[in-house]
PATOR-562915 format. One record per atom (N, C-alpha, C): residue in three letters; x, y, z. Coordinates in steps of 0.1 Angstrom, whole numbers, padded with zeros to 4 digits, always signed. Example, Ala and Ser with C-alpha at 12.3 -4.5 7.8 and 13.67 -1.06 7.14 Angstrom:
ALA+0132-0057+0078/ALA+0123-0045+0078/ALA+0132-0033+0078/SER+0128-0022+0071/SER+0137-0011+0071/SER+0129+0000+0079/
//
This chain:
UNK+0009-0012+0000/UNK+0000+0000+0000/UNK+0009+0012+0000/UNK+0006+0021-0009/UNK+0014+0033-0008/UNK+0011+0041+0006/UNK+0024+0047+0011/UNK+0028+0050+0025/UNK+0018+0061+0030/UNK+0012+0074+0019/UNK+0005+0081+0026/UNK-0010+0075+0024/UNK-0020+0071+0016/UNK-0030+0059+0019/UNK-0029+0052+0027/UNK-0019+0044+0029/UNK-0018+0038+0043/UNK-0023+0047+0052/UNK-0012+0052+0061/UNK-0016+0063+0068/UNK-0031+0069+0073/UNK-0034+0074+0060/UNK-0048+0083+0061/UNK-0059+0068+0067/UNK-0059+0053+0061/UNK-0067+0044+0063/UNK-0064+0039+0080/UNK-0052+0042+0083/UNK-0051+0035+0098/UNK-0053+0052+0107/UNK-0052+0061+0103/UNK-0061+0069+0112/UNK-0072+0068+0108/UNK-0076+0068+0101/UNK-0097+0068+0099/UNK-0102+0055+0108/UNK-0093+0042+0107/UNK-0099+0032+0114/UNK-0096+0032+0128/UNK-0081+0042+0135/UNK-0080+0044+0148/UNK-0095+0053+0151/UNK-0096+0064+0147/UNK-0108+0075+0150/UNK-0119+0069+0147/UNK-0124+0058+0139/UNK-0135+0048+0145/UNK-0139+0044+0156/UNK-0123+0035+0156/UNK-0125+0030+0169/UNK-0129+0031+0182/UNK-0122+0047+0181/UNK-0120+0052+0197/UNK-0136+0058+0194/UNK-0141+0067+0186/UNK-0156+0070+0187/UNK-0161+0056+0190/UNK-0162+0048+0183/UNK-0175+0033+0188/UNK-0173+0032+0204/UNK-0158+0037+0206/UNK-0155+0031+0222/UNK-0167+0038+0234/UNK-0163+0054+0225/UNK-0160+0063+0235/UNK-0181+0059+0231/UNK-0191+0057+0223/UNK-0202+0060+0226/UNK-0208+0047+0237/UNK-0200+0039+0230/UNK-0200+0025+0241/UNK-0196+0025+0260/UNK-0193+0036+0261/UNK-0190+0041+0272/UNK-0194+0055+0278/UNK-0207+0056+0271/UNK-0213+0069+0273/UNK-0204+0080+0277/UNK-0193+0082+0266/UNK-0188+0093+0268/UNK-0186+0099+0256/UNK-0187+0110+0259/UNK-0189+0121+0244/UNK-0173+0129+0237/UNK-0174+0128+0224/UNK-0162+0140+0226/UNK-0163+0153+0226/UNK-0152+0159+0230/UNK-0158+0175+0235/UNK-0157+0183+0221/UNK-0170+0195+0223/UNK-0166+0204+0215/UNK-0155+0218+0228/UNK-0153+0226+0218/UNK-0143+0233+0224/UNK-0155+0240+0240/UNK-0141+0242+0245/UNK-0145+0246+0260/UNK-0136+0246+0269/UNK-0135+0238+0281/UNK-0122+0241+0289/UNK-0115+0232+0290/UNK-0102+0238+0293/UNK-0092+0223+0295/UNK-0093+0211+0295/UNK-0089+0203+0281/UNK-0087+0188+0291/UNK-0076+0182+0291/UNK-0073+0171+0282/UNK-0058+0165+0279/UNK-0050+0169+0268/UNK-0037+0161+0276/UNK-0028+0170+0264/UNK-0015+0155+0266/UNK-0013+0148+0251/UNK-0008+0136+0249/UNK+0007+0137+0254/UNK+0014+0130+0257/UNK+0028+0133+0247/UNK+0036+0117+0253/UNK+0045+0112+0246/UNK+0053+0104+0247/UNK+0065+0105+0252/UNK+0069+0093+0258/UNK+0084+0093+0265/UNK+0095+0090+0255/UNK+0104+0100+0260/UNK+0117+0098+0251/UNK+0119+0084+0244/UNK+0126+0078+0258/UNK+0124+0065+0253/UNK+0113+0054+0250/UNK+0104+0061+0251/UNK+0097+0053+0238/UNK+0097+0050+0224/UNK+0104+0067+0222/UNK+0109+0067+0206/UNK+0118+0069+0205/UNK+0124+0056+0213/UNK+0139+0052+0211/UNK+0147+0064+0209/UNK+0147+0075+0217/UNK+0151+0088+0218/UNK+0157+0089+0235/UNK+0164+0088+0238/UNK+0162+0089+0253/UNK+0174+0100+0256/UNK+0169+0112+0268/UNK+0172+0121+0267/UNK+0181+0128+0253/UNK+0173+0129+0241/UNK+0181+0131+0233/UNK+0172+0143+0227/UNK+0175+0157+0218/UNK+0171+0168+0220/UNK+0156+0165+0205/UNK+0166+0152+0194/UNK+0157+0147+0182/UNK+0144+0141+0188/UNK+0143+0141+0202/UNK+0129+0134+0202/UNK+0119+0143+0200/UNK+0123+0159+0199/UNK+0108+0168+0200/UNK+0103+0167+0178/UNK+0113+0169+0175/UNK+0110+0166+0158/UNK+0105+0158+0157/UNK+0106+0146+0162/UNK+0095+0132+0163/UNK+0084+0132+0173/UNK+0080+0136+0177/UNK+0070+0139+0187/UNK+0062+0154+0179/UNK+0068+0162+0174/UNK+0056+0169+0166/UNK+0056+0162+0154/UNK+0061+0155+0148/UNK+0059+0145+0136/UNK+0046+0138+0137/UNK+0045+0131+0147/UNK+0037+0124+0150/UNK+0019+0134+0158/UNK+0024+0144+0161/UNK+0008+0149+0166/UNK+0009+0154+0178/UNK+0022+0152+0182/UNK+0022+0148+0201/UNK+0021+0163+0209/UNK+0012+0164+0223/UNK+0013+0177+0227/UNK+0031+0180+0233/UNK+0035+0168+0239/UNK+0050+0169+0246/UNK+0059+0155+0247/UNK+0066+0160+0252/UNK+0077+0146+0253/UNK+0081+0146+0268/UNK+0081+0137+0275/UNK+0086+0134+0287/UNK+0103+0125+0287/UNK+0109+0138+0290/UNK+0122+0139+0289/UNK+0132+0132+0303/UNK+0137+0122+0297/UNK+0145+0109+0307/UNK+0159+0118+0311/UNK+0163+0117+0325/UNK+0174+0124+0326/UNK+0184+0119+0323/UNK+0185+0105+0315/UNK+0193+0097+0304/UNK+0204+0088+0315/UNK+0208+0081+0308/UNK+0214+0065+0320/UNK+0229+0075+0319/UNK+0237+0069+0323/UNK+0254+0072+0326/UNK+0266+0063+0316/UNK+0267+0069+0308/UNK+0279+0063+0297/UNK+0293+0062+0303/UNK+0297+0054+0300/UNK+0316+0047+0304/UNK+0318+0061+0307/UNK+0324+0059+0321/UNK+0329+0076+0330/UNK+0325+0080+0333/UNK+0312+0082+0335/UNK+0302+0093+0337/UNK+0303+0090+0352/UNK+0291+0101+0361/UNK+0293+0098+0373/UNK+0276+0104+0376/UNK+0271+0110+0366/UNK+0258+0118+0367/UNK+0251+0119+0352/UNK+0235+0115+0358/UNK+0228+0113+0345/UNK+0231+0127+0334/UNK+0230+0126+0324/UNK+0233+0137+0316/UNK+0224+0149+0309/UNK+0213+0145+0323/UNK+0201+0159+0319/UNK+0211+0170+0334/UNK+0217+0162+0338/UNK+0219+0172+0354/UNK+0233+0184+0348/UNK+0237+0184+0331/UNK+0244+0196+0331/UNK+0237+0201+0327/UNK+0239+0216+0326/UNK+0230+0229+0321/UNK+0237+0225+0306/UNK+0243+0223+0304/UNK+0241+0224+0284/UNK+0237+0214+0282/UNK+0230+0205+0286/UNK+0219+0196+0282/UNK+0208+0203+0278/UNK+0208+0204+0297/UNK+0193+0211+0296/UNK+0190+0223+0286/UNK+0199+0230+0285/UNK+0195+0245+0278/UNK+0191+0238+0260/UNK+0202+0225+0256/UNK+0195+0217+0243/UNK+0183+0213+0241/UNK+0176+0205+0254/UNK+0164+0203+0254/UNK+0153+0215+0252/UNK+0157+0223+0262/UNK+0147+0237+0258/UNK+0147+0242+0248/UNK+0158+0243+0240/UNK+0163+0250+0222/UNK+0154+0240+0217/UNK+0155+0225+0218/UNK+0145+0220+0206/UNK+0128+0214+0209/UNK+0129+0217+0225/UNK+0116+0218+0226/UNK+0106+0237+0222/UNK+0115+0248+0223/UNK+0109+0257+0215/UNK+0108+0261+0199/UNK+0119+0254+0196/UNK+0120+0253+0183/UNK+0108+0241+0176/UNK+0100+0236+0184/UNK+0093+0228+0173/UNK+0081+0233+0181/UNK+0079+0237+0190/UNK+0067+0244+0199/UNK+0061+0230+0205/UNK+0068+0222+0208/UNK+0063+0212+0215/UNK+0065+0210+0229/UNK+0058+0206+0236/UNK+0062+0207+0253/UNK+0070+0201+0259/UNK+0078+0203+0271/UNK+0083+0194+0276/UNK+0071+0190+0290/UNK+0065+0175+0291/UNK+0057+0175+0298/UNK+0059+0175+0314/UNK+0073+0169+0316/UNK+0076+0160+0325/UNK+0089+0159+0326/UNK+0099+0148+0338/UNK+0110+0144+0336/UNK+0110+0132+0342/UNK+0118+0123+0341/UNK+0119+0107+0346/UNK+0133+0104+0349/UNK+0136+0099+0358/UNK+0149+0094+0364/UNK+0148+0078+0361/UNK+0152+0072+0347/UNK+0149+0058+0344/UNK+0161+0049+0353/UNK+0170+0059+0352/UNK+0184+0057+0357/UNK+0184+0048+0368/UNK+0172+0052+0378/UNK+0172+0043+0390/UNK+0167+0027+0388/UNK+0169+0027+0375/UNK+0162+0014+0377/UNK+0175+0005+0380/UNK+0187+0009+0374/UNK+0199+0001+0375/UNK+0205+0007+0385/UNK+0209+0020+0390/UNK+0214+0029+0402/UNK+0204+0028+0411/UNK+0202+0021+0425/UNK+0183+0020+0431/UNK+0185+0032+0438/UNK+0173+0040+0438/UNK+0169+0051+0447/UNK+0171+0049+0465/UNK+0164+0035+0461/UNK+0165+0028+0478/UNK+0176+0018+0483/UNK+0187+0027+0473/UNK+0196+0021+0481/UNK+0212+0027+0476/UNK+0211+0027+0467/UNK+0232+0035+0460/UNK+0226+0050+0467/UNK+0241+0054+0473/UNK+0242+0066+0478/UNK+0241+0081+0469/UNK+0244+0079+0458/UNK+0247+0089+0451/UNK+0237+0095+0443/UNK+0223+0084+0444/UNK+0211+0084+0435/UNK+0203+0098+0446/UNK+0207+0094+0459/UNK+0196+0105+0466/UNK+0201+0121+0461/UNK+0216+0126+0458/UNK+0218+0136+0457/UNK+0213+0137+0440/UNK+0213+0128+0430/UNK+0211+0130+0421/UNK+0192+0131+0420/UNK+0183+0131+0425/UNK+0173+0136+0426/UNK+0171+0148+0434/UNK+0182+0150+0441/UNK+0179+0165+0450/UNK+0184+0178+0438/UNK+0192+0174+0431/UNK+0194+0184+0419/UNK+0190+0184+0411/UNK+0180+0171+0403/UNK+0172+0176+0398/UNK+0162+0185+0400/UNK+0155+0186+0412/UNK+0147+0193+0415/UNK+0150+0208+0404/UNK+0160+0213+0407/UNK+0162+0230+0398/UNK+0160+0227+0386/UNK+0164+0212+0379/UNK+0159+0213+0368/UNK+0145+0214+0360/UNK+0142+0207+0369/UNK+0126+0206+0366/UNK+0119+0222+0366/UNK+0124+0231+0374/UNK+0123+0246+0378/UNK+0129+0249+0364/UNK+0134+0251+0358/UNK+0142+0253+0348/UNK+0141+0249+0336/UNK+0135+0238+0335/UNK+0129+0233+0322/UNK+0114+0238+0323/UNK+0108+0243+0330/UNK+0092+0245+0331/UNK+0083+0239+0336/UNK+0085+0225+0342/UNK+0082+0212+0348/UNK+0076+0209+0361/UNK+0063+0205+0365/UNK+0062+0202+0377/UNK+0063+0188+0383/UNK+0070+0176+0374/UNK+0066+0162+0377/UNK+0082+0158+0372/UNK+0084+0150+0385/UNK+0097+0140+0380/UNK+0091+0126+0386/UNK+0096+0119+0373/UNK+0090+0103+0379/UNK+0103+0097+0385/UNK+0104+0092+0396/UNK+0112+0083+0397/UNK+0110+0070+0398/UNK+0113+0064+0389/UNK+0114+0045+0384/UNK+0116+0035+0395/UNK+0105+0026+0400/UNK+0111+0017+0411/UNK+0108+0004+0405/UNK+0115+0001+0390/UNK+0118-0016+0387/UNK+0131-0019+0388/UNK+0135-0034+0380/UNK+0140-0038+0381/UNK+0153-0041+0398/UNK+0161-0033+0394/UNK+0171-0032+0408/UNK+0167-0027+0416/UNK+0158-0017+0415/UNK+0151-0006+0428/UNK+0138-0010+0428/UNK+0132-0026+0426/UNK+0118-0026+0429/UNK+0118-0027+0442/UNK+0104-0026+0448/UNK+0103-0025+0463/UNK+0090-0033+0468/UNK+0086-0043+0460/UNK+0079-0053+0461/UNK+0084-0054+0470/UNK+0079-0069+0479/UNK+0084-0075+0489/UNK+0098-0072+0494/UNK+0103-0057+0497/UNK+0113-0052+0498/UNK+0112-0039+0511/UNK+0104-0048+0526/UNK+0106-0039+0535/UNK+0115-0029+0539/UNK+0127-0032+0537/UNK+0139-0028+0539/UNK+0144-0013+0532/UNK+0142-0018+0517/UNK+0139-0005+0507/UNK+0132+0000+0504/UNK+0118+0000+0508/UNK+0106+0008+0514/UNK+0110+0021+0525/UNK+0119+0016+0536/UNK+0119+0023+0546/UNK+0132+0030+0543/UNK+0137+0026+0536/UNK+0149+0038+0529/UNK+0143+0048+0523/UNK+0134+0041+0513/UNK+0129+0053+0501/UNK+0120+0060+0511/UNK+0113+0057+0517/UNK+0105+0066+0527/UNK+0114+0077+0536/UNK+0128+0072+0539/UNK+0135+0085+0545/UNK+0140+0094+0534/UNK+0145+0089+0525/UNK+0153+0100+0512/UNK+0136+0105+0510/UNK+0125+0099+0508/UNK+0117+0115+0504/UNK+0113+0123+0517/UNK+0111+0115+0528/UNK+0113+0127+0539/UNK+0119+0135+0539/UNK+0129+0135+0532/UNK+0140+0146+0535/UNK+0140+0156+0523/UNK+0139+0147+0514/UNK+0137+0156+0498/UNK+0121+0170+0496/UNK+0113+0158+0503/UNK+0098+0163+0499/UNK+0096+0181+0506/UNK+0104+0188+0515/UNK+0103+0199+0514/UNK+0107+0209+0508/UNK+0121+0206+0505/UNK+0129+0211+0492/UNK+0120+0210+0477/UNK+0113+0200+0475/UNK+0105+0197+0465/UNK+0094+0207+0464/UNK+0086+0207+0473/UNK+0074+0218+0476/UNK+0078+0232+0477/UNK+0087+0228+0483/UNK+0093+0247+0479/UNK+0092+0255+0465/UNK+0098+0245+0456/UNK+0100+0248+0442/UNK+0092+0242+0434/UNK+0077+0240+0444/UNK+0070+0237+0431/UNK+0069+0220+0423/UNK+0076+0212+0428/UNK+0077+0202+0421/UNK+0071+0186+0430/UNK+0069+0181+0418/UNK+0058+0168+0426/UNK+0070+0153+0423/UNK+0077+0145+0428/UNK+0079+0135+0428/UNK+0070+0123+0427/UNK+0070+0121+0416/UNK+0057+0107+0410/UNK+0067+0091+0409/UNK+0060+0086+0420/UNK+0068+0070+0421/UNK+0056+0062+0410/UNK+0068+0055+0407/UNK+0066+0045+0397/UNK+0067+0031+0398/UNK+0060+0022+0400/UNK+0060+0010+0405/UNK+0054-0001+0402/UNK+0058-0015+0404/UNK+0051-0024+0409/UNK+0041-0026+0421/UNK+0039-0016+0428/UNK+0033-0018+0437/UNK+0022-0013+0437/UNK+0010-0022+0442/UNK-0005-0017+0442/UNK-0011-0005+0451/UNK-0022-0005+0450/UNK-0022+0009+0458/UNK-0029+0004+0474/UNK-0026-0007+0473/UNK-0029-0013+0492/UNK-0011-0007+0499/UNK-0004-0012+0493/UNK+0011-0009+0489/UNK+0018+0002+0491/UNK+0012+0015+0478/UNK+0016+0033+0483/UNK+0006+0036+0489/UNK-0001+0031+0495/UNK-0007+0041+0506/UNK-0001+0046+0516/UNK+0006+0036+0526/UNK+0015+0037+0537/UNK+0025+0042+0530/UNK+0032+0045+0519/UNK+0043+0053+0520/UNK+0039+0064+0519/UNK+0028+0068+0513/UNK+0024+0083+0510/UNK+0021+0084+0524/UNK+0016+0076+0535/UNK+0010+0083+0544/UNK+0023+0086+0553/UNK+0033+0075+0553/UNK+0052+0083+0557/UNK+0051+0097+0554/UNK+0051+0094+0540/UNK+0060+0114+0536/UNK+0053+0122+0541/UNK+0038+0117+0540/UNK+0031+0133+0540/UNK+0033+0142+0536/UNK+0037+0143+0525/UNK+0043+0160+0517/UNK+0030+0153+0500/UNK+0023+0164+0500/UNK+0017+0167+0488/UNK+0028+0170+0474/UNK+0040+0164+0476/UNK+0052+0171+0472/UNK+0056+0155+0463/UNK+0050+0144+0473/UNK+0053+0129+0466/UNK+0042+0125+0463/UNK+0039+0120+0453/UNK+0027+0114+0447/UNK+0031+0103+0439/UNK+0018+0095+0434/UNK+0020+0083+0426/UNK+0017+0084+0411/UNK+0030+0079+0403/UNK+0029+0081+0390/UNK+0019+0071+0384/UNK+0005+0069+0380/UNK+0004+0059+0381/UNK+0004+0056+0369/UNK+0006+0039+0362/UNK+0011+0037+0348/UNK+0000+0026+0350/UNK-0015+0025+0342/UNK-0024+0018+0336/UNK-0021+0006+0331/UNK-0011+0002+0324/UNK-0007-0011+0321/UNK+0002-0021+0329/UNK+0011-0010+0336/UNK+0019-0018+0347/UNK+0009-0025+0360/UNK+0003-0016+0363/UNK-0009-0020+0377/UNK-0019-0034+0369/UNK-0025-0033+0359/UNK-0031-0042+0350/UNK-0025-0058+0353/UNK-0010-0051+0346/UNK-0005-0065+0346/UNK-0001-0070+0359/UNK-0002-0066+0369/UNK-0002-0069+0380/UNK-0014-0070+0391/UNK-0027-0077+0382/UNK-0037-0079+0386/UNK-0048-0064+0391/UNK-0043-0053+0391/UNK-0051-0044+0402/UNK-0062-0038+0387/UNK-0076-0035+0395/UNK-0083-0031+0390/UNK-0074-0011+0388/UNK-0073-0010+0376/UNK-0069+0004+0379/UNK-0081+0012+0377/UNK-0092+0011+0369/UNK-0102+0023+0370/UNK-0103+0026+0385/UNK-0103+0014+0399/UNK-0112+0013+0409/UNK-0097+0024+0416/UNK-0085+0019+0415/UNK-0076+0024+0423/UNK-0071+0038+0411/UNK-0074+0042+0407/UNK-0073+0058+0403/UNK-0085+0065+0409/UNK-0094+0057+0411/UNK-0105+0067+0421/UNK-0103+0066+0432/UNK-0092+0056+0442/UNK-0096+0057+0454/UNK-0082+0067+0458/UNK-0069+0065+0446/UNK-0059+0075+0451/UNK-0064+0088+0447/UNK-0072+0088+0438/UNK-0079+0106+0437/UNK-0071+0117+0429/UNK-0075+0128+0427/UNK-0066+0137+0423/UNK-0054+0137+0431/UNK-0059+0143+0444/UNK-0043+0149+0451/UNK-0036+0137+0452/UNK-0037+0128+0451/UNK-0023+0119+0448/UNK-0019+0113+0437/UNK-0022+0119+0426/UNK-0021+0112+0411/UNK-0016+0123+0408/UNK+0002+0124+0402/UNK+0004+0136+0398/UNK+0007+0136+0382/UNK+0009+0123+0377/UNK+0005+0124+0360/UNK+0002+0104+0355/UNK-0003+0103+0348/UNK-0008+0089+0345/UNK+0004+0084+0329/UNK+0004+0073+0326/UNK+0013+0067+0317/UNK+0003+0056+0313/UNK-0003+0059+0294/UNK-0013+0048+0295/UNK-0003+0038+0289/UNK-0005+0026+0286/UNK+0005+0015+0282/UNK-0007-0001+0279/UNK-0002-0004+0272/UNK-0009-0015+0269/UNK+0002-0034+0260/UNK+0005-0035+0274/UNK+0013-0045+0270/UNK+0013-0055+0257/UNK-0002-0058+0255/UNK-0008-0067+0243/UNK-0007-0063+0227/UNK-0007-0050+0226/UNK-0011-0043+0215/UNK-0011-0029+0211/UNK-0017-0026+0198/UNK-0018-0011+0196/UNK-0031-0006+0209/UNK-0030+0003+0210/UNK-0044+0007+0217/UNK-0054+0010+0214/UNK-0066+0004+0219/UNK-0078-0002+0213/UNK-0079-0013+0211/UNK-0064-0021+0207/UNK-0071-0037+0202/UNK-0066-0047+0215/UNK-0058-0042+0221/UNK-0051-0049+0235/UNK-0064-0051+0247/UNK-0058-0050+0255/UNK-0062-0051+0267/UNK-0066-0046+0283/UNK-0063-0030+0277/UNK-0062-0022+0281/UNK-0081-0014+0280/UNK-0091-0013+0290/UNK-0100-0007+0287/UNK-0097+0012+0284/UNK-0091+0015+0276/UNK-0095+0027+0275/UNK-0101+0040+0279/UNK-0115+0034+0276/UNK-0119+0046+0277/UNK-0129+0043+0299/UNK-0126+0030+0301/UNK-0126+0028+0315/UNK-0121+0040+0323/UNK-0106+0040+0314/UNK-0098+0055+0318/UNK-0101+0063+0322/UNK-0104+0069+0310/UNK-0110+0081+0310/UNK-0123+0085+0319/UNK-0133+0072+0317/UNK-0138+0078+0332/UNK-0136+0077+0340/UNK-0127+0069+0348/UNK-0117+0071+0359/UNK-0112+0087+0363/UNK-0106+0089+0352/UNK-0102+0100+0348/UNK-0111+0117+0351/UNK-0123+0112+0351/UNK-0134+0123+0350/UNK-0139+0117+0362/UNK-0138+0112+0369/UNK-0143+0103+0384/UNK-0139+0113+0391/UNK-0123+0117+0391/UNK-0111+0123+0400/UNK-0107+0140+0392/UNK-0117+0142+0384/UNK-0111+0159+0378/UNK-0097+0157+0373/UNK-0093+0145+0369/UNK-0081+0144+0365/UNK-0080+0153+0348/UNK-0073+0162+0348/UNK-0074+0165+0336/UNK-0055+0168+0334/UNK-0050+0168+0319/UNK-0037+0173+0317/UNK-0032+0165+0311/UNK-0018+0162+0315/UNK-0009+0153+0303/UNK-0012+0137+0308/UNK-0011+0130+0294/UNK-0011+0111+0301/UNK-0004+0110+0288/UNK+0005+0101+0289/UNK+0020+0096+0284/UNK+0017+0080+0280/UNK+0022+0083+0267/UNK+0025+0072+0255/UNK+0036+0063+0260/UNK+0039+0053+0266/UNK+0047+0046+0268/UNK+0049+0034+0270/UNK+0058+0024+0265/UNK+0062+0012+0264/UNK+0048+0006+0249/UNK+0050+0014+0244/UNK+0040+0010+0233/UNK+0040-0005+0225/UNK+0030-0014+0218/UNK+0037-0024+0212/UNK+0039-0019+0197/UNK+0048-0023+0189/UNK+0053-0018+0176/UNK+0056-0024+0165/UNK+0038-0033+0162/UNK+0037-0037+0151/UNK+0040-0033+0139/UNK+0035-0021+0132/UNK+0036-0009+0123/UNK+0049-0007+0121/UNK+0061-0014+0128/UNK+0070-0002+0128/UNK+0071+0009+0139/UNK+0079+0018+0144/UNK+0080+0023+0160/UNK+0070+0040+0150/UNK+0071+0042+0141/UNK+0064+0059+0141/UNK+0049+0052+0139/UNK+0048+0048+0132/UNK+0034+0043+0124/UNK+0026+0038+0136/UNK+0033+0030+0144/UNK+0027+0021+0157/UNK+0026+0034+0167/UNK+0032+0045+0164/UNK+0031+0056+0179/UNK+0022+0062+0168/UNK+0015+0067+0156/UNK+0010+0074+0149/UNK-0005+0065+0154/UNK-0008+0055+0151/UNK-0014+0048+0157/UNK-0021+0056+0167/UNK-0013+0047+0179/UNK-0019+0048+0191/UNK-0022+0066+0192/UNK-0014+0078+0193/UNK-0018+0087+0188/UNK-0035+0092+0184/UNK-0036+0090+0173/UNK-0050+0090+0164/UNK-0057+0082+0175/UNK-0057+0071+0178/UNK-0071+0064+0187/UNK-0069+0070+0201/UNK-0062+0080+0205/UNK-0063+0081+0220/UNK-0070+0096+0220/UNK-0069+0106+0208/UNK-0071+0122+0208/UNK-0090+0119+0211/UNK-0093+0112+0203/UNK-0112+0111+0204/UNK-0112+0112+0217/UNK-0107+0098+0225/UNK-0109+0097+0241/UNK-0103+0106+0248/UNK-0093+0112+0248/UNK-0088+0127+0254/UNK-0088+0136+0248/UNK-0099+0141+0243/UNK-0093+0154+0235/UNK-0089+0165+0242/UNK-0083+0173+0235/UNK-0080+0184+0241/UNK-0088+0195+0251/UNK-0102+0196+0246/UNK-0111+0205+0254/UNK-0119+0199+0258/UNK-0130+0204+0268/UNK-0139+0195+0272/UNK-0150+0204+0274/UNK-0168+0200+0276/UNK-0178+0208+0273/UNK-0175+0220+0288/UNK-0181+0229+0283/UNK-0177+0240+0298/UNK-0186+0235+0306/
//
């Protein structure tokens, strides 16, 4: 099939889709009016990771922003490579230069470096904080898989509960929200949120990771609520979105349960199509269900 026919045929059948969804779920799409969502994908999702080419590919594709990884540590290094200022000041050059946003920041880093536990990871989130101030940002995720999960990990529970005690005022100061990312259900972050107690730490919560670990997420995005949901990551381990496994537009009313409105993040996508076509994809079926405005 010629490339731009293609194209035009798998958006008309994503924007089906998500309409059939969205009436099958008694939810409407908005005509213009007030605020609602606003898309964007993670760096590395498009195989871009902290890299300045992800914003040309992210307005390529439709996207409102990109959620920018403070990038892993190359032979020598000693600090992720969002933490110098001529990074950062790159990312801002080509996030204004294509007028695309930067939505967010993520410390993937800790998945191999654990938060709850290597010494040097705690100062490396205390300086991000200015970044985040600095790039325009109110959300840093930090990553608790692989080496830094905290599953069945009393021990590094009660670490990561002292490093954000200590962090979380420094954090509110300047405005910024620490969003954990995890394996863990929300029987789970309750007790740590109720540790920190700083409106300053909240839960990143990621729709396909909780899934695949059994938890109803429509039921546990309404019961953590706004004030503790400081940005969502939809994901759908099975497939493009819409054909997986993932209830969608469940989401979204989840979503409108809790006044949640703003950015939700394209990530760990599957990449049938090819990686643009498969994020072009998912893209087109997700704007119906989130569009941008919503009825006043």
């Amino acid at each position: 099939m010629h490339p731009l026919s293609r194209r035009s045929f798998l958006k008309a059948s994503a924007y089906g889709a998500a309409a059939l969804s969205l009436s099958r779920a008694g939810l409407a799409a908005a005509p213009a009016g007030k605020p609602g969502f606003r898309l964007f994908a993670c760096d590395w999702t498009m195989k871009k990771t902290s890299d300045p080419g992800s914003f040309a590919l992210a307005k390529s594709l439709g996207l409102d922003g990109v959620q920018v990884d403070f990038g892993r540590l190359a032979p020598g290094e000693s600090r992720p490579p969002l933490l110098a200022p001529a990074h950062q000041d790159r990312i801002l050059a080509a996030s204004r230069e294509t007028g695309v946003a930067i939505a967010s920041l993520a410390f993937g880093v800790l998945n191999s470096i654990p938060y709850k536990s290597a010494p040097e990871t705690e100062s490396w989130v205390l300086d991000g904080l200015p970044v985040a101030k600095k790039l325009g940002v109110s959300v840093i995720l930090l990553a608790f898989f692989s080496k830094n999960d905290l599953v069945d990990d009393p021990a590094g529970i009660q670490e990561t509960i002292r490093r954000l005690k200590r962090i979380a005022p420094r954090a509110a100061d300047l405005g910024v929200t620490l969003g954990l990312e995890s394996w863990l259900k929300v029987d789970a972050l309750e007790p740590i949120l109720a540790a920190v107690n700083s409106p300053a730490v909240q839960v990143y919560y990621d729709v396909g990771n909780l899934h695949k670990v059994g938890e109803d997420y429509g039921a546990a995005i309404r019961r953590l609520g706004r004030e503790r949901i400081c940005e969502i990551h939809l994901k759908d381990y099975d497939n493009l979105y819409g054909k997986g496994s993932i209830d969608f537009p469940a989401v979204r009313a989840a979503c409108d349960a809790i006044g949640y409105r703003g950015w939700l993040g394209i990530e760990g996508t599957q990449l049938p199509l090819g990686l643009e076509a498969s994020l072009k994809y998912d893209v087109d079926y997700l704007r119906p269900l989130f569009p941008p405005t919503l009825p006043s």
